[in-house]
C-alpha positions in Angstrom: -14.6 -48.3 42.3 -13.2 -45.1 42.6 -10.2 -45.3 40.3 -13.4 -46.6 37.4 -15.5 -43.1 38.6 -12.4 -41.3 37.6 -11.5 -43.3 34.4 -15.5 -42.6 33.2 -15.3 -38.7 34.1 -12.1 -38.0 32.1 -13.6 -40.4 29.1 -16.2 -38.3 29.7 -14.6 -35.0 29.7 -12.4 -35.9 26.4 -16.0 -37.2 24.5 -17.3 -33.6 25.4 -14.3 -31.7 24.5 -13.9 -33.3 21.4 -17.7 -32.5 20.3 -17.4 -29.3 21.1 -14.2 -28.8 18.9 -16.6 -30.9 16.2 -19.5 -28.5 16.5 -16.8 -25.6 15.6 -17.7 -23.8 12.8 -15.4 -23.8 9.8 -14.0 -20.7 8.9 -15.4 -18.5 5.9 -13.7 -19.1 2.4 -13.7 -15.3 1.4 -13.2 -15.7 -2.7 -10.2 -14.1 -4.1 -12.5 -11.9 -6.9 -16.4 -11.1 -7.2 -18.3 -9.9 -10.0 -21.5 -7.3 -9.1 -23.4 -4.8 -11.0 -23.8 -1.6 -11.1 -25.5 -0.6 -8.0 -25.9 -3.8 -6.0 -24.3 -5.1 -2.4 -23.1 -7.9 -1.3 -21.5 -9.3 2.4 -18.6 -10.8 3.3 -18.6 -13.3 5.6 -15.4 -12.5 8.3 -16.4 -11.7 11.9 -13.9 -9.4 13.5 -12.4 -8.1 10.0 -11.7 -4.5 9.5 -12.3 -3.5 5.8 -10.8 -0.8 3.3 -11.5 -0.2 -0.1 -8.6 0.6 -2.4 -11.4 3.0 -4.7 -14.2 4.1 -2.8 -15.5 5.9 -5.7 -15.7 2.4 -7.4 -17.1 0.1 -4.6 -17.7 1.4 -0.6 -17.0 -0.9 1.8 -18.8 0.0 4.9 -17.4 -1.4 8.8 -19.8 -4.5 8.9 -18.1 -5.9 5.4 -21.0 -4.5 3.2 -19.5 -3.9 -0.4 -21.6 -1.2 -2.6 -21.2 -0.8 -6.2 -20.7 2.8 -7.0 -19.6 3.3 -10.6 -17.6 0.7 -13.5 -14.3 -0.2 -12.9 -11.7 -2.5 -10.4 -10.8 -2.3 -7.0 -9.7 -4.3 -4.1 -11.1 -5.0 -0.5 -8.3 -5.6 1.8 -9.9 -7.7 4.5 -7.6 -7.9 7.8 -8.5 -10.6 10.3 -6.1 -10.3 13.5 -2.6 -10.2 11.7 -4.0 -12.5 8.9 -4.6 -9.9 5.3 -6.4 -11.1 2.9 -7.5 -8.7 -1.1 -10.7 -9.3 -2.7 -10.7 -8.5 -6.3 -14.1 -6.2 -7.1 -15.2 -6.0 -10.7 -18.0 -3.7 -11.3 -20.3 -4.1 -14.4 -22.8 -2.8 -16.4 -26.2 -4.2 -15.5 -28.0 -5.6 -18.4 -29.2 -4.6 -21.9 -32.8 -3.7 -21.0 -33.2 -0.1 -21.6 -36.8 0.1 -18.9 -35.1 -1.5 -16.2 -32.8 -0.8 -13.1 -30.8 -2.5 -10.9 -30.2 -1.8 -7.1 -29.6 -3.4 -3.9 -33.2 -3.6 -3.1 -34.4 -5.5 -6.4 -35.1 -4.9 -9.9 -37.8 -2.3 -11.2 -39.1 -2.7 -14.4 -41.8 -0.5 -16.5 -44.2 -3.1 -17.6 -47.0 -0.6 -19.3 -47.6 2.7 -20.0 -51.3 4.3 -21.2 -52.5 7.2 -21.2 -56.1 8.6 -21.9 -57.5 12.5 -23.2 -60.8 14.6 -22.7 -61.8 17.9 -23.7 -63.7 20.2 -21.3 -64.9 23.6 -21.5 -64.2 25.6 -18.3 -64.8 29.0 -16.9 -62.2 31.2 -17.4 -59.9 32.1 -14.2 -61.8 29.6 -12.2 -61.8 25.5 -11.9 -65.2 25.2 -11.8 -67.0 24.0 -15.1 -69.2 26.7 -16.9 -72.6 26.9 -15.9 -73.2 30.3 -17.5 -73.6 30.8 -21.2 -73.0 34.6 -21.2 -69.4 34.1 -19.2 -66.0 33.5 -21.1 -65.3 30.0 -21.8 -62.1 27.9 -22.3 -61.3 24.7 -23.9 -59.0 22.8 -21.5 -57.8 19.2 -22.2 -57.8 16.8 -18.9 -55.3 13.4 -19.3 -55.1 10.7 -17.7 -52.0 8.6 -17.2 -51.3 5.1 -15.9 -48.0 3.7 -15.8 -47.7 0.5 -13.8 -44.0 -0.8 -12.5 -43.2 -4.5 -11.5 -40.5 -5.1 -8.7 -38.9 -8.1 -10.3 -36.4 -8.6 -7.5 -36.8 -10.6 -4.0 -35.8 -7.1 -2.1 -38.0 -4.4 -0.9 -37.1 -0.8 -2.8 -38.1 1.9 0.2 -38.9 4.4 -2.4 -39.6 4.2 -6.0 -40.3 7.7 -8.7 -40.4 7.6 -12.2 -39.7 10.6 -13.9 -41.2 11.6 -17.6 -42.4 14.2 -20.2 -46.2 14.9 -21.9 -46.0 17.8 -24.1 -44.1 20.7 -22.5 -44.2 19.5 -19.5 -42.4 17.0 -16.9 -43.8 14.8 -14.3 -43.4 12.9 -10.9 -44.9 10.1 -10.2 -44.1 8.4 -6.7 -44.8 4.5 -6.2 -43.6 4.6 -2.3 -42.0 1.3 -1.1 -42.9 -1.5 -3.2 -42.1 -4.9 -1.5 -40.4 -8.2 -3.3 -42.2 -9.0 -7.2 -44.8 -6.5 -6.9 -46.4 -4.8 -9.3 -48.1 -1.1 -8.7 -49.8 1.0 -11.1 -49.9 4.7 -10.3 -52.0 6.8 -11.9 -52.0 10.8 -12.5 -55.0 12.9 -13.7 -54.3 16.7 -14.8 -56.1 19.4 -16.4 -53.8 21.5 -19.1 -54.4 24.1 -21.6 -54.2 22.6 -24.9 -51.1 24.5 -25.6 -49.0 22.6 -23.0 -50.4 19.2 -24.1 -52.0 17.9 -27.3 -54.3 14.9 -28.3 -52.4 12.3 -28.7 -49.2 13.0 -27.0 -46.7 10.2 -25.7 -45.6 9.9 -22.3 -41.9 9.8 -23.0 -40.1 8.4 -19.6 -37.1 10.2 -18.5 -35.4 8.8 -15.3 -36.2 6.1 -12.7 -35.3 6.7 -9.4 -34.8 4.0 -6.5 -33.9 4.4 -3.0 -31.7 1.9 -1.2 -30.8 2.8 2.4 -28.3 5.7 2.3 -27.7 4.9 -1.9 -30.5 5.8 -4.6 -30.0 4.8 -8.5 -31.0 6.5 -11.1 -31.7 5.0 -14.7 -31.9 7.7 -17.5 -34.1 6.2 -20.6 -32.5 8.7 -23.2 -28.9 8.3 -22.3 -29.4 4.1 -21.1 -27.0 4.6 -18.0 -27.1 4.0 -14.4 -26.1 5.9 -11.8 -25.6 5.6 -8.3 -26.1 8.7 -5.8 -25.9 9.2 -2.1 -29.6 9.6 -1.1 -28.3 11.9 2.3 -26.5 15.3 1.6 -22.8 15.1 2.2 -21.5 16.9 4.9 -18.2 15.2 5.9 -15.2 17.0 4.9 -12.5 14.9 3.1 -9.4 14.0 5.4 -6.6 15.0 4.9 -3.2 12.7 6.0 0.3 11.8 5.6 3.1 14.3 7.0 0.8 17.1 8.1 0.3 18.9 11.6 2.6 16.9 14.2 3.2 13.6 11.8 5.2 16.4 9.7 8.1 16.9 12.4 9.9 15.0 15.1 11.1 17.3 17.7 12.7 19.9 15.9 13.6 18.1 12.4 10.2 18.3 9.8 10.6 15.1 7.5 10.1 17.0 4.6 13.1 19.0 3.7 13.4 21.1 0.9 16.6 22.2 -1.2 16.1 25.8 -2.2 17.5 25.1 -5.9 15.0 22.3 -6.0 11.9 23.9 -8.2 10.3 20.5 -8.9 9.4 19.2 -5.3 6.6 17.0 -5.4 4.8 18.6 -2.0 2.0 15.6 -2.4 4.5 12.4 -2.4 3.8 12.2 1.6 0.7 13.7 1.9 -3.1 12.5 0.4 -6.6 13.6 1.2 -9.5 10.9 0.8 -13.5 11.4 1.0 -15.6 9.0 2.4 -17.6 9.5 -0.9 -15.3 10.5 -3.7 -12.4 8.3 -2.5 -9.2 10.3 -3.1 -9.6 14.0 -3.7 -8.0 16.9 -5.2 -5.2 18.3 -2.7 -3.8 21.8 -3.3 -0.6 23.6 -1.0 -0.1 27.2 -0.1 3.5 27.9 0.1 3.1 32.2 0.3 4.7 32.2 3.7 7.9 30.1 2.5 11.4 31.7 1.5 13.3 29.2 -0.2 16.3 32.1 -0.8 16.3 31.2 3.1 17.3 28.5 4.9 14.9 27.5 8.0 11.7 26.2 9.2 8.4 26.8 7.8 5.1 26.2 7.6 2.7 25.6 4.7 -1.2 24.9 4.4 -2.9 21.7 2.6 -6.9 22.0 1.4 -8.6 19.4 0.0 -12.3 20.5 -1.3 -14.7 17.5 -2.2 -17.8 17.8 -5.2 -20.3 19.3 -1.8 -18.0 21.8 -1.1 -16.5 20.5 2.0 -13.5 21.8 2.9 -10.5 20.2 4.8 -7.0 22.3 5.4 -4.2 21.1 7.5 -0.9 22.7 8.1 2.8 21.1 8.0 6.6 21.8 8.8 9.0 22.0 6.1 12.7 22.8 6.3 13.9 25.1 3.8 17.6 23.8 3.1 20.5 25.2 1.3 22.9 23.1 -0.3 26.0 23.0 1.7 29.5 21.8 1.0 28.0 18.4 2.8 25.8 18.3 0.5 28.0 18.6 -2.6 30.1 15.8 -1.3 27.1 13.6 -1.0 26.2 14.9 -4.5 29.2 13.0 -6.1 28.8 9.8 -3.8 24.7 9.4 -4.7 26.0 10.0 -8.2 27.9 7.1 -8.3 25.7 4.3 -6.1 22.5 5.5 -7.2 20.0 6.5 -10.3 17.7 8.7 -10.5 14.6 6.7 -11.5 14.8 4.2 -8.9 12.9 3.0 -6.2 13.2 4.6 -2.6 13.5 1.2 -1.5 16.7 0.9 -3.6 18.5 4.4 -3.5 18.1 3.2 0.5 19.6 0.1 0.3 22.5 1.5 -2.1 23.5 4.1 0.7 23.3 1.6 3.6 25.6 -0.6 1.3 27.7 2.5 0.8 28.1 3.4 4.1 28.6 0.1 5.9 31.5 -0.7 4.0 32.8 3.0 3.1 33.3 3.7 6.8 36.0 1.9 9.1 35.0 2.1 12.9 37.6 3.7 14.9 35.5 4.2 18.1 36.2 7.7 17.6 34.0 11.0 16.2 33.5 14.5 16.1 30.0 14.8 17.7 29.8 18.8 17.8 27.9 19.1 14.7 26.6 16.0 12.6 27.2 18.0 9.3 31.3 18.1 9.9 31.1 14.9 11.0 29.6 13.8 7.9 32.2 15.4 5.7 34.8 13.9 7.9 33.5 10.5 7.0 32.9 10.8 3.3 36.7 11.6 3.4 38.6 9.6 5.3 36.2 6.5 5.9 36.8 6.3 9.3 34.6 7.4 12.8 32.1 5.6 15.4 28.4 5.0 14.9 28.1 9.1 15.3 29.9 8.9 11.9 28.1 6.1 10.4 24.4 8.3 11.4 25.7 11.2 10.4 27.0 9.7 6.5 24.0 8.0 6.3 21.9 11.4 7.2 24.1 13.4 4.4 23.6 10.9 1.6 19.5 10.0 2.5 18.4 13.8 3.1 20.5 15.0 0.0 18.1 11.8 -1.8 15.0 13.3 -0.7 14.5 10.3 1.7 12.7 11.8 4.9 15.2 10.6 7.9 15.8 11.1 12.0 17.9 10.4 14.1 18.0 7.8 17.2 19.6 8.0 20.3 20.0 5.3 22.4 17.9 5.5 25.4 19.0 3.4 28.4 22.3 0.9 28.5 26.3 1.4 28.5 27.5 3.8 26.3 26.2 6.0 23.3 25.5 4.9 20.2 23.2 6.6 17.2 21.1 5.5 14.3 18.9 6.5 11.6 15.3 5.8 10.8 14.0 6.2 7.4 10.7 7.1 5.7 10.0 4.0 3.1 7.1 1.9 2.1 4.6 4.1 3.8 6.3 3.7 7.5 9.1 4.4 9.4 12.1 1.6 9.8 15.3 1.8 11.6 18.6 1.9 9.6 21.5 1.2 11.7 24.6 1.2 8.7 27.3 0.3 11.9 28.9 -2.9 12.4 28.1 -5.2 15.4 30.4 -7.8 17.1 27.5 -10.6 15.9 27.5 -9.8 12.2 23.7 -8.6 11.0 22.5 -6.0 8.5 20.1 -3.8 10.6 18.8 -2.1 7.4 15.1 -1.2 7.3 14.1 -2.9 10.4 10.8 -3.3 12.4 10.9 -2.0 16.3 9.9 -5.9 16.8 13.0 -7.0 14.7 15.2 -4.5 16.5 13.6 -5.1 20.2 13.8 -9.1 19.9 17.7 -8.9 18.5 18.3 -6.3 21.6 16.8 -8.7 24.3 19.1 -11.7 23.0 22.4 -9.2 22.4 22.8 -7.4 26.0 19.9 -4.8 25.3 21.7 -2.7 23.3 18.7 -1.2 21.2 16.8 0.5 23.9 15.7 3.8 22.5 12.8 6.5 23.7 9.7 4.2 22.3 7.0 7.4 22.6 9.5 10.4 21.1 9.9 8.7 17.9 7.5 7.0 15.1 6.4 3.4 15.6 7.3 1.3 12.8 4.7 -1.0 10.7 4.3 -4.5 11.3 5.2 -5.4 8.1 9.1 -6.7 8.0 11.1 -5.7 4.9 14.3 -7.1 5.6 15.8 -9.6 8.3 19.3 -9.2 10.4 20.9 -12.5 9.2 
């Protein structure tokens, strides 16, 4: 009886389990492009996804996946779920051909008639009241009245609605308030004008429409046809400012920026960016007063971004003011040779690992007082240790404008040196030396390195919080 007890509890158990994996929910297909206009939201369904927007200035992704429609034009949403990442095209478009109506994320708001009415009245001068004495100066003033009545076509409730127009010299407010989902409100103005300001007859000529939507309001100018969107909340966020600036612009005492004092056409932005949470990516400008590129040495310069408010952002960074050594002129004719000008980073670094693997034969043997003789050592007789191979690899990559450190290994028997390089937006390590196993350890993930260490005799254990961490993203493999 008992063994049957046991048979029905674990039937029982599996039934349950396998209706709970049934009453799952299925993931969220997130579609590869969407279509909105001008001025609209929409969600995306993916729980636990950060978001980024490649253009903020062309559709504003906010942290809860809600994508805003800012101004005409394509982007992409990178959606990144765990170590899943997924891009969602955005194409923004024009709403509509309707010159009296406006689109927004709280529903459509449409002019749906317009009247207006005129009286004359005689009134005492300087005073409001009408004349009641015949001997006292009179006035002819004209009083209008004007009715304009909107329609809220949409589903949405618009928190605040104004429509903005001209009668005569003059221009006018009118504020509907909230108007809920398909209602229709009528507002109405009454004024008293002098006859010069305002004539019989006159047209109410509308101007702009105005909706708010949360922290977004939309504008729709009659003359001009266009739609704008606006932040309804004054900006007061500086933009940020990032790349290789305050201590991302150095590792211990080498800046990764280095600077040849002949070189008058250094790009002093290819590292470093500034992005607003409004604008998207903003203006960046560099001080460089305090440098002296007739002197070699480090120094410091000053980044400021300024967004369309007037908030300012400024961030300082190392640079090293290099002169152009006799290392340098031997990796001149060497870079001449494996590499061309107009190519990638990617490929100028792949050319000088190539270069060096094979240039240099290991000897167990190097100069390690400076890196800079050793270098020249190398380049001419091809022979050295893993000091040599770093300190070719160094010569060749710095003189290519390839931002490079070096790496010392950490814990383990003996010595042994390597390079990490600056490509693809992240740091990777570049180890051009031969190993007993075979491998090519160039442009390498700390995962890729870590993983071949723990299966080789740790031999790739380095000081993990003194240098940069790499991405996540692999570019290469070992074998």
């Amino acid at each position: 009886m008992k063994k049957k007890r046991n048979i029905f509890f674990f039937l029982g158990i599996i039934l349950l389990t396998m209706a709970v994996f049934e009453a799952e929910p299925a993931k969220a297909k997130i579609p590869s492009e969407k279509k909105i206009k001008l001025g609209t939201s929409y969600q995306i369904a993916a729980n636990g996804a950060k978001f980024h927007s490649n253009d903020t200035s062309i559709a504003y992704v906010d942290k809860e996946g809600r994508v805003t429609a800012k101004q005409l034009g394509k982007t992409k949403i990178r959606i990144k779920i765990g170590e899943t990442t997924k891009y969602q095209k955005v194409n923004v478009v024009v709403n509509g051909k309707k010159t009296r109506k406006i689109n927004v994320s709280t529903g459509e708001i449409s002019v749906i008639s317009n009247d207006i009415s005129f009286r004359t009245l005689s009134v005492q001068n300087n005073t409001d009241g009408l004349t009641e004495n015949d001997n006292e100066p009179v006035q002819e003033m004209l009083e209008f009245t004007l009715r304009v009545k909107l329609k809220n076509v949409g589903e949405n409730t618009a928190k605040k609605v104004f429509l903005y127009g001209s009668l005569g010299d003059q221009t006018y407010k009118l504020n509907y308030g909230s108007m809920a989902g398909e209602q229709t409100k009528m507002v109405t103005l009454s004024k008293l004008v002098e006859p010069s300001v305002v004539e019989q007859g006159d047209q109410f000529i509308l101007e702009k429409l105005v909706v708010y939507s949360n922290k977004m309001y939309t504008s729709y100018d009659y003359e001009e046809k266009e739609t704008t969107l606006h932040y309804g909340t004054k900006d007061k966020k500086a933009p940020v400012i990032s790349g290789f600036v305050g201590k991302n612009s150095y590792n211990g005492k080498m800046p990764y920026m280095v600077i040849y004092s002949d070189d008058k056409d250094y790009d002093y932005f290819r590292y470093v960016s500034a992005e607003d949470d409004r604008e998207g990516k903003v203006k960046l400008t560099v001080n460089t007063k305090n440098v002296n590129f007739k002197k070699a040495g480090i120094y410091r310069i000053t980044y400021t971004a300024v967004d369309k408010a007037g908030n300012t952002s400024k961030k300082t960074a190392k640079i090293e003011v290099r002169k152009a050594k006799r290392v340098d002129h031997y990796a001149d004719e060497v870079l001449s040779r494996i590499t061309k000008s107009n190519w990638s980073v990617y490929r100028k670094a792949t050319a000088i690992y190539n270069y060096t693997r094979h240039h240099i034969s290991y000897t167990g043997y190097s100069n390690k007082s400076s890196w800079e003789k050793e270098a020249i050592h190398g380049l001419r007789t091809g022979r050295g240790d893993c000091f040599t191979y770093y300190a070719v690899a160094r010569a060749l990559l710095t003189r290519a404008g390839i931002p490079n450190i070096v790496v010392k290994r950490y814990r383990g028997a003996g010595h042994h040196w390597w390079n990490m390089i600056y490509v693809k937006g992240g740091w990777y390590h570049y180890d051009c030396g031969p190993r007993n196993g075979g491998g090519r350890f160039c442009m390498l993930t700390d995962a890729q390195l870590k993983q071949y260490s723990r299966t080789h005799g740790n031999k790739y254990i380095w000081n993990y919080s003194a240098i940069p961490k790499s991405p996540k993203k692999r570019l290469t493999t070992i074998f």
